[in-house]
N, CA, C and O atoms as a Maestro MAE file, in Angstrom:
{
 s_m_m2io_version
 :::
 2.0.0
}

f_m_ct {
 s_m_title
 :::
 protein
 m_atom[292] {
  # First column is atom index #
  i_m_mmod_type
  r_m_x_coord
  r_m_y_coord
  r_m_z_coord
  i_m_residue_number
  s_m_chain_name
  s_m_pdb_residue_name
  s_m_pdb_atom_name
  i_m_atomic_number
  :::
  1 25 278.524 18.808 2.366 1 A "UNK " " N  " 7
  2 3 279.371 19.458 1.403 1 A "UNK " " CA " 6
  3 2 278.528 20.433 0.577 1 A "UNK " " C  " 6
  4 15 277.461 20.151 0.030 1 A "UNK " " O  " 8
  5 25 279.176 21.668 0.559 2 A "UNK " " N  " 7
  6 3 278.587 22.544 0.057 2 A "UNK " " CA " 6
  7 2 278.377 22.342 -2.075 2 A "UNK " " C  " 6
  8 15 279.444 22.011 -2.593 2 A "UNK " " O  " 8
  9 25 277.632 22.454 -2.713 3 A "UNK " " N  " 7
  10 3 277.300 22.160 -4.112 3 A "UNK " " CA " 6
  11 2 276.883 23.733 -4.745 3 A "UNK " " C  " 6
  12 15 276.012 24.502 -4.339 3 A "UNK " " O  " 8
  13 25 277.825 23.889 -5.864 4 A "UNK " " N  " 7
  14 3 277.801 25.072 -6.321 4 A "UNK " " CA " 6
  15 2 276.110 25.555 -6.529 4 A "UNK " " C  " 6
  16 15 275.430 26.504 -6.140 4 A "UNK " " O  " 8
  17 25 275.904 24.480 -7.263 5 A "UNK " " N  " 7
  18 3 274.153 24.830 -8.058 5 A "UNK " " CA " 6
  19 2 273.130 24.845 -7.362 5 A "UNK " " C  " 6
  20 15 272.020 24.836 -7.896 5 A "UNK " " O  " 8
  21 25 273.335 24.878 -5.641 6 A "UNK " " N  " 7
  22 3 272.084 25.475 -5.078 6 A "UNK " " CA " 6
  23 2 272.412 27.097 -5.023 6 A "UNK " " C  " 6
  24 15 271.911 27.623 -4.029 6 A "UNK " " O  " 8
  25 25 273.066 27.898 -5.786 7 A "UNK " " N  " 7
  26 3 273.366 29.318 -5.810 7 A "UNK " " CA " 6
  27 2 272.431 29.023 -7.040 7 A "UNK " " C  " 6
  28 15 271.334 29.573 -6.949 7 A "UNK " " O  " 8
  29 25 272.564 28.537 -7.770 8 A "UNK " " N  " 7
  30 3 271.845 28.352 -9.192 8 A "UNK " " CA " 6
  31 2 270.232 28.079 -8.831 8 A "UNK " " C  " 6
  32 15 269.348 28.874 -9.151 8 A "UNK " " O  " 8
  33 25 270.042 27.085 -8.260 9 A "UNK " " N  " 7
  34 3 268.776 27.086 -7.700 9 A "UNK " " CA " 6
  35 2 268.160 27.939 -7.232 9 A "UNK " " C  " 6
  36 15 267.024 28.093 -7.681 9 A "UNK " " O  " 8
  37 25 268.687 28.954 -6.017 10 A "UNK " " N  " 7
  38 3 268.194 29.767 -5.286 10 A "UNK " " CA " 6
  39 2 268.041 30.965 -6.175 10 A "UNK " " C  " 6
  40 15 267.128 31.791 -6.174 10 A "UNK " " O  " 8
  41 25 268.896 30.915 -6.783 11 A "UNK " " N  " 7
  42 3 269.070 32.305 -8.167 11 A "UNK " " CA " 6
  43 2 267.397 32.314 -8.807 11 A "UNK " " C  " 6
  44 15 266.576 33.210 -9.000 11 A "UNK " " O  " 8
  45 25 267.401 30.836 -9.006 12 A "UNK " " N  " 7
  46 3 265.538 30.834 -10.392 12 A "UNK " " CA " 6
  47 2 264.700 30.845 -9.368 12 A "UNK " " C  " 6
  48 15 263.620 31.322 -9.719 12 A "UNK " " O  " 8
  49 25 264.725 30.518 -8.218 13 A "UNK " " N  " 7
  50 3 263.379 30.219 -7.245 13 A "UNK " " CA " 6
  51 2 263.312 31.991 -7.203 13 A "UNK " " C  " 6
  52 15 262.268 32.514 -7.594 13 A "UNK " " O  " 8
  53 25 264.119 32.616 -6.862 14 A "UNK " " N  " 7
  54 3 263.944 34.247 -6.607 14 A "UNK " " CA " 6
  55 2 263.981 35.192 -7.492 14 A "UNK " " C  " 6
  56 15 263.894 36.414 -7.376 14 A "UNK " " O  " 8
  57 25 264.156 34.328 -8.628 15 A "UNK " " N  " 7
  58 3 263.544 35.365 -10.132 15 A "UNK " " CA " 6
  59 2 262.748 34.930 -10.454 15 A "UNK " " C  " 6
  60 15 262.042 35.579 -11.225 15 A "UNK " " O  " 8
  61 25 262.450 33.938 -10.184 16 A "UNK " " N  " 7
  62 3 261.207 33.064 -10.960 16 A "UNK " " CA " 6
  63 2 261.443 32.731 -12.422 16 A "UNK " " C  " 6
  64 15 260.431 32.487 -13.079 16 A "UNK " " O  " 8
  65 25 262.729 32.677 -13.093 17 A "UNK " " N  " 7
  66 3 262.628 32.853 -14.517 17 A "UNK " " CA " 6
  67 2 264.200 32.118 -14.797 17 A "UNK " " C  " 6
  68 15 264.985 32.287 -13.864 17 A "UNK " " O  " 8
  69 25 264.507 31.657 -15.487 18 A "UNK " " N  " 7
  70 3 265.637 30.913 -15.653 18 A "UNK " " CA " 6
  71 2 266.321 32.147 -16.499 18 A "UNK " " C  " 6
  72 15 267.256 32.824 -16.071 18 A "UNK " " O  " 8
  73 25 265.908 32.257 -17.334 19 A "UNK " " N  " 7
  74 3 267.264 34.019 -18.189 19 A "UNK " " CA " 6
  75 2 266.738 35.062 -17.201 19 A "UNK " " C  " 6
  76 15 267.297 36.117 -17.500 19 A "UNK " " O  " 8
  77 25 265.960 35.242 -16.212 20 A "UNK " " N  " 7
  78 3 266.403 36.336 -15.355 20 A "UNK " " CA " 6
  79 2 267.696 35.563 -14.596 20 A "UNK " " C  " 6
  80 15 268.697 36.232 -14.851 20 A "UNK " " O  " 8
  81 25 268.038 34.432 -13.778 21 A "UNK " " N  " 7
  82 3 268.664 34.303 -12.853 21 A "UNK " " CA " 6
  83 2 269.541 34.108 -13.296 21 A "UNK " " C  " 6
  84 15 270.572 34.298 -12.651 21 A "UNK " " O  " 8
  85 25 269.604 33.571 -14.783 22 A "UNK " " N  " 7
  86 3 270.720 33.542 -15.670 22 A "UNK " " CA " 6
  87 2 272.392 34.749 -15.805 22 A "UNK " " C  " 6
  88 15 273.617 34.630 -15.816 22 A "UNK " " O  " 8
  89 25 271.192 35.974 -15.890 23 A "UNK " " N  " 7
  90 3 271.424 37.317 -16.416 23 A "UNK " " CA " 6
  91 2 271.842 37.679 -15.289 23 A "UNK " " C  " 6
  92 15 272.638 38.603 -15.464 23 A "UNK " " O  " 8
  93 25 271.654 37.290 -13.567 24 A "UNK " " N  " 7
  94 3 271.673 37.645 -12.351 24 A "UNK " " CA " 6
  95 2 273.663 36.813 -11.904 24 A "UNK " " C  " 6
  96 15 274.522 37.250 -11.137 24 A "UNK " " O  " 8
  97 25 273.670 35.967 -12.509 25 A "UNK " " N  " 7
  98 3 274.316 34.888 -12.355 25 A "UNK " " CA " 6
  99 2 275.734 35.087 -13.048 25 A "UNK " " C  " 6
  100 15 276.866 34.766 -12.686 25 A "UNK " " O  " 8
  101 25 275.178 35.834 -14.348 26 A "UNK " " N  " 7
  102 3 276.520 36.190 -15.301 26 A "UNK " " CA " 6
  103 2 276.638 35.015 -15.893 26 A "UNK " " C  " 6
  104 15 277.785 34.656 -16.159 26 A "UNK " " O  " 8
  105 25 275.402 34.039 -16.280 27 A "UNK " " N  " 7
  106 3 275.828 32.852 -17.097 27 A "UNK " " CA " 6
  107 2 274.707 32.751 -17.961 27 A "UNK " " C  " 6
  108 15 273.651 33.306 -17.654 27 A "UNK " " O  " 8
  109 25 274.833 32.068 -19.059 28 A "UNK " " N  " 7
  110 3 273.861 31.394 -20.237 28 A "UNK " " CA " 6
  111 2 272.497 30.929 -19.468 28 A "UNK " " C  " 6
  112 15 272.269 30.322 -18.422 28 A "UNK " " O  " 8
  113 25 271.799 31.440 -20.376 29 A "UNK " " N  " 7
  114 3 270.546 30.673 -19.767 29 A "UNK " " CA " 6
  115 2 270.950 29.081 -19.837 29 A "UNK " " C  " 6
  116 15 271.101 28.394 -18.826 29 A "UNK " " O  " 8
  117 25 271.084 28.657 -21.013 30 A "UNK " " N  " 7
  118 3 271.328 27.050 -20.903 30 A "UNK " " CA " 6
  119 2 272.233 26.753 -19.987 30 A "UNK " " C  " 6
  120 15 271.770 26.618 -18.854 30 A "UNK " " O  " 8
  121 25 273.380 26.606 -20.110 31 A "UNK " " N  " 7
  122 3 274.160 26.447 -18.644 31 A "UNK " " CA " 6
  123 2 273.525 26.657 -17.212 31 A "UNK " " C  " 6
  124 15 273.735 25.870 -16.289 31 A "UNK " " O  " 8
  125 25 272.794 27.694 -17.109 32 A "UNK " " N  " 7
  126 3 271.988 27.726 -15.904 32 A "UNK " " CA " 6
  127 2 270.642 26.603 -15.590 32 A "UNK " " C  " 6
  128 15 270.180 26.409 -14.465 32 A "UNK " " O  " 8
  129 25 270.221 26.028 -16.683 33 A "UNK " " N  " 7
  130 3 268.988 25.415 -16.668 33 A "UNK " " CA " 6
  131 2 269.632 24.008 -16.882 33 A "UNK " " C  " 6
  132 15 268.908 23.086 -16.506 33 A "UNK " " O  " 8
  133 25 270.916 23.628 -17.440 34 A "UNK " " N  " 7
  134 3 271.490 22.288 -17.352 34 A "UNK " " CA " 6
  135 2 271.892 22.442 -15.967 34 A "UNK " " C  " 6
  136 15 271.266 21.554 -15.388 34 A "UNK " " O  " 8
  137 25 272.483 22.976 -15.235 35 A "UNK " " N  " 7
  138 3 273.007 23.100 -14.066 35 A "UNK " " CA " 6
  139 2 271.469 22.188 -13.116 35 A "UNK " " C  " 6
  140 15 271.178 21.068 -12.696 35 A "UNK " " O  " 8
  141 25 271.005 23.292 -13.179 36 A "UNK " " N  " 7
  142 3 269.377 22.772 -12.359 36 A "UNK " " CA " 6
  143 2 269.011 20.912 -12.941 36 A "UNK " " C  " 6
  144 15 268.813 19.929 -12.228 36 A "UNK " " O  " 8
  145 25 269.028 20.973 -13.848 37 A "UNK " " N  " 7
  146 3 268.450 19.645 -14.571 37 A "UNK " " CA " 6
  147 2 269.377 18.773 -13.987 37 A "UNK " " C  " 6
  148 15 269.120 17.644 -13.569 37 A "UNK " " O  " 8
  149 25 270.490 19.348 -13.971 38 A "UNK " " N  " 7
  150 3 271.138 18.043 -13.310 38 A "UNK " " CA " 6
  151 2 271.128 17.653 -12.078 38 A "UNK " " C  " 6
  152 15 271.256 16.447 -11.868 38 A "UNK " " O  " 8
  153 25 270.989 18.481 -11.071 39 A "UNK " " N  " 7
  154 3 271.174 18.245 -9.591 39 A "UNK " " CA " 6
  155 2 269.696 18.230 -9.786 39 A "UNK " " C  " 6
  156 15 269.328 18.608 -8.674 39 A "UNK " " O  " 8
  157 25 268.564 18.028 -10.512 40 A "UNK " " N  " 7
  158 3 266.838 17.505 -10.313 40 A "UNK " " CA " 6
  159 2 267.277 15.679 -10.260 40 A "UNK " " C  " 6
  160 15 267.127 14.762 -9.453 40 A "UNK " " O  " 8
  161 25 267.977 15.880 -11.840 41 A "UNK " " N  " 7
  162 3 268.388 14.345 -12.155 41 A "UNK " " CA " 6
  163 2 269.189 13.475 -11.363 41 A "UNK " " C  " 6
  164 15 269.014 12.259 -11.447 41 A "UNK " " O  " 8
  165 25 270.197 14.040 -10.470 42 A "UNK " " N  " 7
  166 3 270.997 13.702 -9.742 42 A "UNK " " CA " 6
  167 2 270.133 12.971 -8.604 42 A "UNK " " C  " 6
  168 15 270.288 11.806 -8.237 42 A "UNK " " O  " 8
  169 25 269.307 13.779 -8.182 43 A "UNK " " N  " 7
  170 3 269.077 13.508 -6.649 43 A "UNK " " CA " 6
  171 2 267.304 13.166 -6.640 43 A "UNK " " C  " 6
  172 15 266.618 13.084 -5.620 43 A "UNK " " O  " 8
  173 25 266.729 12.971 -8.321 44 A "UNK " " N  " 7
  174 3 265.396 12.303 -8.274 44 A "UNK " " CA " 6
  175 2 264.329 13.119 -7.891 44 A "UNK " " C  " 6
  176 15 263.229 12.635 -7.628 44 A "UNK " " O  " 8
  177 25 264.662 14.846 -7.815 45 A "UNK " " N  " 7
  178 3 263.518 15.382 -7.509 45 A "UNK " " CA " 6
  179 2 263.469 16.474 -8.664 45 A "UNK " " C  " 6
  180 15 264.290 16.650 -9.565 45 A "UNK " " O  " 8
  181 25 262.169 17.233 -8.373 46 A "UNK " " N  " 7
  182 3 261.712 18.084 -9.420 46 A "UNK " " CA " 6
  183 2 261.569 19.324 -8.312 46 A "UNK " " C  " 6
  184 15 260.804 19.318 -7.347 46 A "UNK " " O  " 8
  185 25 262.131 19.971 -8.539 47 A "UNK " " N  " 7
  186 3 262.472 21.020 -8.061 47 A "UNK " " CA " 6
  187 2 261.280 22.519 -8.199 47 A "UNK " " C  " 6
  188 15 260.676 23.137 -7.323 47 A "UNK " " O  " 8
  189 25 261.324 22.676 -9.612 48 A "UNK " " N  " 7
  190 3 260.449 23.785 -10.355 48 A "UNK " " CA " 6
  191 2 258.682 23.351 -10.812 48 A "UNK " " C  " 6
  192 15 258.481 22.159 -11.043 48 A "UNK " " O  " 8
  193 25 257.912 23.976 -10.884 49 A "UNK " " N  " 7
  194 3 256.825 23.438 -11.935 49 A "UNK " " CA " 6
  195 2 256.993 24.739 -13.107 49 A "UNK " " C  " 6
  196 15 256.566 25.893 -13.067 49 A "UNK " " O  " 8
  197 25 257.828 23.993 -14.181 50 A "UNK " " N  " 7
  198 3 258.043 25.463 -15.642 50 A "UNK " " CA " 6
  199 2 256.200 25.377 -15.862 50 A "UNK " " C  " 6
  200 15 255.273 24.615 -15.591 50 A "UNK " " O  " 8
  201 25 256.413 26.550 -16.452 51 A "UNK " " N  " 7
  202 3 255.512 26.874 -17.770 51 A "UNK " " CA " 6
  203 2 255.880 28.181 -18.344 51 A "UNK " " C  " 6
  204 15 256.718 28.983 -17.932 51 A "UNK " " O  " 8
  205 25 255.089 28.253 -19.390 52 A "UNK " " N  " 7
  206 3 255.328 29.489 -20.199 52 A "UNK " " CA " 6
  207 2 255.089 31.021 -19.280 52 A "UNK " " C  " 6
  208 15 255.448 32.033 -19.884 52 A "UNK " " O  " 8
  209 25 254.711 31.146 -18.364 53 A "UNK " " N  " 7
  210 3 255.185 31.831 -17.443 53 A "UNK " " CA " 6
  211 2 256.086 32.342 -16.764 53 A "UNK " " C  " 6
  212 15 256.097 33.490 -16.321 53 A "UNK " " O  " 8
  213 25 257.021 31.394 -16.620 54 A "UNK " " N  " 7
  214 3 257.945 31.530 -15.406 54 A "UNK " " CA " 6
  215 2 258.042 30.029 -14.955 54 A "UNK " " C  " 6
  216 15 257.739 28.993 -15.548 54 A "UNK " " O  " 8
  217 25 258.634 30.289 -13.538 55 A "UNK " " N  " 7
  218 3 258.732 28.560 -12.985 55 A "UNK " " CA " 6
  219 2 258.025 29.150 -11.315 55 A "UNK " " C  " 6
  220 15 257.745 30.293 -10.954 55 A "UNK " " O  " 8
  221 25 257.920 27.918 -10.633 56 A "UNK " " N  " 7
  222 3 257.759 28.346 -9.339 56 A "UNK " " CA " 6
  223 2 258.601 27.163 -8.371 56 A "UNK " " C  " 6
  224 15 259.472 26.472 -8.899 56 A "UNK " " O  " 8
  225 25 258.366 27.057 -7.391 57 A "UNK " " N  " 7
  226 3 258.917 26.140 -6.554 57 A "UNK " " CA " 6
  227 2 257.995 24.908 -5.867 57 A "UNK " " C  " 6
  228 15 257.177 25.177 -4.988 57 A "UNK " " O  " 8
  229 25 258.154 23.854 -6.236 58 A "UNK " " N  " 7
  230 3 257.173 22.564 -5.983 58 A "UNK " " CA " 6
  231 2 257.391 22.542 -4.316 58 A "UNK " " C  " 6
  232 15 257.957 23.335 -3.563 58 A "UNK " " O  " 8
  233 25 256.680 21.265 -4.079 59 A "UNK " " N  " 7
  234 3 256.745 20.955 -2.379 59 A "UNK " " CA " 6
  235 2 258.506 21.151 -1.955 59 A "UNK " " C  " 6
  236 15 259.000 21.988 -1.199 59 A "UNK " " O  " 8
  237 25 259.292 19.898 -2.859 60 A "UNK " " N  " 7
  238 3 260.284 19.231 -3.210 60 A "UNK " " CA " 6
  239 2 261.424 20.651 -2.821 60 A "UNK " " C  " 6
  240 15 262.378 20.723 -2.046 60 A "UNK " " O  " 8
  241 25 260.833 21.605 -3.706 61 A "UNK " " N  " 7
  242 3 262.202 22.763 -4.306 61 A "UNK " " CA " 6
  243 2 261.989 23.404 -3.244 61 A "UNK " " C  " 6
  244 15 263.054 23.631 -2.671 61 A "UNK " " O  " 8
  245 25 260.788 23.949 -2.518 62 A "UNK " " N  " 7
  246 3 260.556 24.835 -1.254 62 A "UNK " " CA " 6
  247 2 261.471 24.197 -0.192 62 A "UNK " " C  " 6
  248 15 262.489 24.853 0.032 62 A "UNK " " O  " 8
  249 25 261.340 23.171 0.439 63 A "UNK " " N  " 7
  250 3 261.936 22.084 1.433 63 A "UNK " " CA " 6
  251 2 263.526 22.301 1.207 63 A "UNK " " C  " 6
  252 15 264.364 22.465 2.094 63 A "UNK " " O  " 8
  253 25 263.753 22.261 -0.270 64 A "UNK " " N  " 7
  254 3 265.823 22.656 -0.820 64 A "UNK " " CA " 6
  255 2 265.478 23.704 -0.677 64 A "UNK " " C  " 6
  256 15 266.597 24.124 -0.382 64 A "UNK " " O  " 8
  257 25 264.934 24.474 -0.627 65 A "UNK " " N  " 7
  258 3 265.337 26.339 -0.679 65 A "UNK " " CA " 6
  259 2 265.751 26.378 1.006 65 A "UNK " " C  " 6
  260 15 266.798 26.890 1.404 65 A "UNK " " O  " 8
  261 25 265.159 26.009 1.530 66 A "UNK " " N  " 7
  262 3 264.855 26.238 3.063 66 A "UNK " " CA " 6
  263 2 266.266 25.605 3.581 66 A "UNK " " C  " 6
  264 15 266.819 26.342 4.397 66 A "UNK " " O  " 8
  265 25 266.783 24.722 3.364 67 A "UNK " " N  " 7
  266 3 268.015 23.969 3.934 67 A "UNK " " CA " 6
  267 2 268.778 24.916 3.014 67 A "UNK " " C  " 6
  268 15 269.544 25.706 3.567 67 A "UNK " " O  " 8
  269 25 268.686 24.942 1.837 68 A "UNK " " N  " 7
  270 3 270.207 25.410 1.312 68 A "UNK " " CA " 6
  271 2 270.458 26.681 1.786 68 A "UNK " " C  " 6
  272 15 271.636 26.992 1.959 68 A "UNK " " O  " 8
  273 25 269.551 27.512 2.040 69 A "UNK " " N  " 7
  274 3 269.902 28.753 2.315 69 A "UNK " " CA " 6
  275 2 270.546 28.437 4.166 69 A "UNK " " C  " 6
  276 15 271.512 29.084 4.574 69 A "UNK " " O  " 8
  277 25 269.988 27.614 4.879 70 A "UNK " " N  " 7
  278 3 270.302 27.500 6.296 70 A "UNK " " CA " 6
  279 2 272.080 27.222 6.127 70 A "UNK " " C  " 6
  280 15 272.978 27.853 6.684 70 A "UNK " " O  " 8
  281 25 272.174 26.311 5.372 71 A "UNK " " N  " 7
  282 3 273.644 25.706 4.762 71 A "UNK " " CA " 6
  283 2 274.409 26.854 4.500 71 A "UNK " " C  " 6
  284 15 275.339 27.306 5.168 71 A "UNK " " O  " 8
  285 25 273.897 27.298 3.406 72 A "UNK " " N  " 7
  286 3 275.107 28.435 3.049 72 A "UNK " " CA " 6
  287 2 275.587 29.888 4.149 72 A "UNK " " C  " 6
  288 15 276.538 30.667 4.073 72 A "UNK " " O  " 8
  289 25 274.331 29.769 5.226 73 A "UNK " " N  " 7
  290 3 275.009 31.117 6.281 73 A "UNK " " CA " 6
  291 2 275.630 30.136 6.929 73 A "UNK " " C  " 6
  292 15 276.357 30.393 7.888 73 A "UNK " " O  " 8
  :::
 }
 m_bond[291] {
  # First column is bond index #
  i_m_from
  i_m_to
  i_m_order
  :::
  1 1 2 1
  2 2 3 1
  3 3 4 2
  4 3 5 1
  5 5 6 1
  6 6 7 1
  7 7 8 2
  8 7 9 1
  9 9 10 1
  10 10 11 1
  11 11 12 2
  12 11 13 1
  13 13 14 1
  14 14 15 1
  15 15 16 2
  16 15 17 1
  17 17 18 1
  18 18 19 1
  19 19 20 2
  20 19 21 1
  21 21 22 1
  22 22 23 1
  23 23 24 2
  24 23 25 1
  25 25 26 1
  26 26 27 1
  27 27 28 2
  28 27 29 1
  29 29 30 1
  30 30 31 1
  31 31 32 2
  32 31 33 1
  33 33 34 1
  34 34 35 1
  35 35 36 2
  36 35 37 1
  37 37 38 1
  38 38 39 1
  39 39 40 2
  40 39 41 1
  41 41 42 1
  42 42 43 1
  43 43 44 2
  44 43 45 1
  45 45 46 1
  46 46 47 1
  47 47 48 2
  48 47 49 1
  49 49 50 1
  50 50 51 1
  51 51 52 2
  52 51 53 1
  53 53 54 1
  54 54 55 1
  55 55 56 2
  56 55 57 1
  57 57 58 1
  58 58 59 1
  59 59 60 2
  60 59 61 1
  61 61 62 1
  62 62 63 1
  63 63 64 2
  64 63 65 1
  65 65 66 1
  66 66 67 1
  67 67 68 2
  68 67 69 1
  69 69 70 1
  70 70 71 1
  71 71 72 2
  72 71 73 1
  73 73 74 1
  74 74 75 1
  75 75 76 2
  76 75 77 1
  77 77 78 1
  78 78 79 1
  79 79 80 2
  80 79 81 1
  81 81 82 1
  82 82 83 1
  83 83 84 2
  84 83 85 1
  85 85 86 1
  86 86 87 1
  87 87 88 2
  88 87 89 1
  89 89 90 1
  90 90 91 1
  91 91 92 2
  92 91 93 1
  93 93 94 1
  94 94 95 1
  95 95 96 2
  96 95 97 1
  97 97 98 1
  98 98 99 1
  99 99 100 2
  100 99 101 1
  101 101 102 1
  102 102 103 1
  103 103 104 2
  104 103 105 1
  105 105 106 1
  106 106 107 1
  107 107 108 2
  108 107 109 1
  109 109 110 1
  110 110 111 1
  111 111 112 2
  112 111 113 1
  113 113 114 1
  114 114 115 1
  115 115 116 2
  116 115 117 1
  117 117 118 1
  118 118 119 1
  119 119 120 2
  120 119 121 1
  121 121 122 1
  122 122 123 1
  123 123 124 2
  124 123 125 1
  125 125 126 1
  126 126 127 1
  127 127 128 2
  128 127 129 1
  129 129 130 1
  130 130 131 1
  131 131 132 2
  132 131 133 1
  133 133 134 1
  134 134 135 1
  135 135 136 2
  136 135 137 1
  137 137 138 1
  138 138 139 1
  139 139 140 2
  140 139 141 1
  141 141 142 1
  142 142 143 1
  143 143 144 2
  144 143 145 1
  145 145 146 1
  146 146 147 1
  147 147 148 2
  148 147 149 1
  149 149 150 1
  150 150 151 1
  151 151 152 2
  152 151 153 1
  153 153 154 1
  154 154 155 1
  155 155 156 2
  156 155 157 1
  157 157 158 1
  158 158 159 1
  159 159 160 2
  160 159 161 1
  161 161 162 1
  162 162 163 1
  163 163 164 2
  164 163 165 1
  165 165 166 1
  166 166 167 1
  167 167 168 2
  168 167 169 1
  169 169 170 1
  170 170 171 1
  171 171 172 2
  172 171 173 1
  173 173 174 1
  174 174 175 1
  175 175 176 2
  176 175 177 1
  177 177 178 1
  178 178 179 1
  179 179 180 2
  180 179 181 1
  181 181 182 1
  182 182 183 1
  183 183 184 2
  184 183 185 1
  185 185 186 1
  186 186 187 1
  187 187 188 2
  188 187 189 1
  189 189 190 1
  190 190 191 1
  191 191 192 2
  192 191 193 1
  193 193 194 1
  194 194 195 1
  195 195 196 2
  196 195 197 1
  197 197 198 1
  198 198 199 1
  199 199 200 2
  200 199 201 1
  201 201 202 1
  202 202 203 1
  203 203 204 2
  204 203 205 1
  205 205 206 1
  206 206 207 1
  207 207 208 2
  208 207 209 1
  209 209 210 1
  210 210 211 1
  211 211 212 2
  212 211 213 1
  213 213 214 1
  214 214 215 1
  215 215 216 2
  216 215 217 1
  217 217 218 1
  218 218 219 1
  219 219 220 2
  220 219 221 1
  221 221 222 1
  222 222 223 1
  223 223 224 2
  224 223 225 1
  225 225 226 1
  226 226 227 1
  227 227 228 2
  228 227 229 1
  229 229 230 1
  230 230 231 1
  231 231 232 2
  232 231 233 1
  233 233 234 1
  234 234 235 1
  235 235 236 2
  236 235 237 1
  237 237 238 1
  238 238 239 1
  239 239 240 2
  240 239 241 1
  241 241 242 1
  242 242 243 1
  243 243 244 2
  244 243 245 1
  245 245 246 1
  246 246 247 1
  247 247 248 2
  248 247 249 1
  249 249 250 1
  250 250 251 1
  251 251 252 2
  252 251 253 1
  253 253 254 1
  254 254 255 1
  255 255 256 2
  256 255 257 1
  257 257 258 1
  258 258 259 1
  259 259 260 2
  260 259 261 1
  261 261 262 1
  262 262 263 1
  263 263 264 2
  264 263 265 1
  265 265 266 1
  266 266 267 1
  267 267 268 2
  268 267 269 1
  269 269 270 1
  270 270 271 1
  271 271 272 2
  272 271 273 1
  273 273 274 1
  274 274 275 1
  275 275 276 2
  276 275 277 1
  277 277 278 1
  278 278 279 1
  279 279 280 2
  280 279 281 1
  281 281 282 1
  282 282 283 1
  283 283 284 2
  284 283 285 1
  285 285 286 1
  286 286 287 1
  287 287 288 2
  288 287 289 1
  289 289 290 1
  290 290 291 1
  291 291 292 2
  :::
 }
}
């Protein structure tokens, strides 16, 4: 079953930035970053490593990038 918030996911992994993908998205940064937090919390993984940088994509989030995008074509 398809889950809205890997559009949300895939959105920050390819901006690298939660208010860029936000701004990409047409939604709140917060709404965009609860979205993520929850499907981390949901399913027990950590998806991002934040810092004051930006974010990037852990082992975990690379492995979901790779299926979700196979999923959604």
């Amino acid at each position: 079953m398809y889950d809205r918030r890997l559009d949300a996911i895939i959105a920050v992994a390819e901006c690298g930035s939660f208010n860029q993908a936000a701004r990409r998205l047409h939604l709140s940064a917060t709404a965009l970053i609860k979205q993520v937090t929850g499907f981390e919390n949901e399913y027990g993984l950590t998806l991002f490593a934040r810092s004051s940088n930006g974010v990037r994509l852990t082992t975990s989030g690379q492995a979901l990038i790779e299926d979700a995008k196979d999923l959604i074509r």
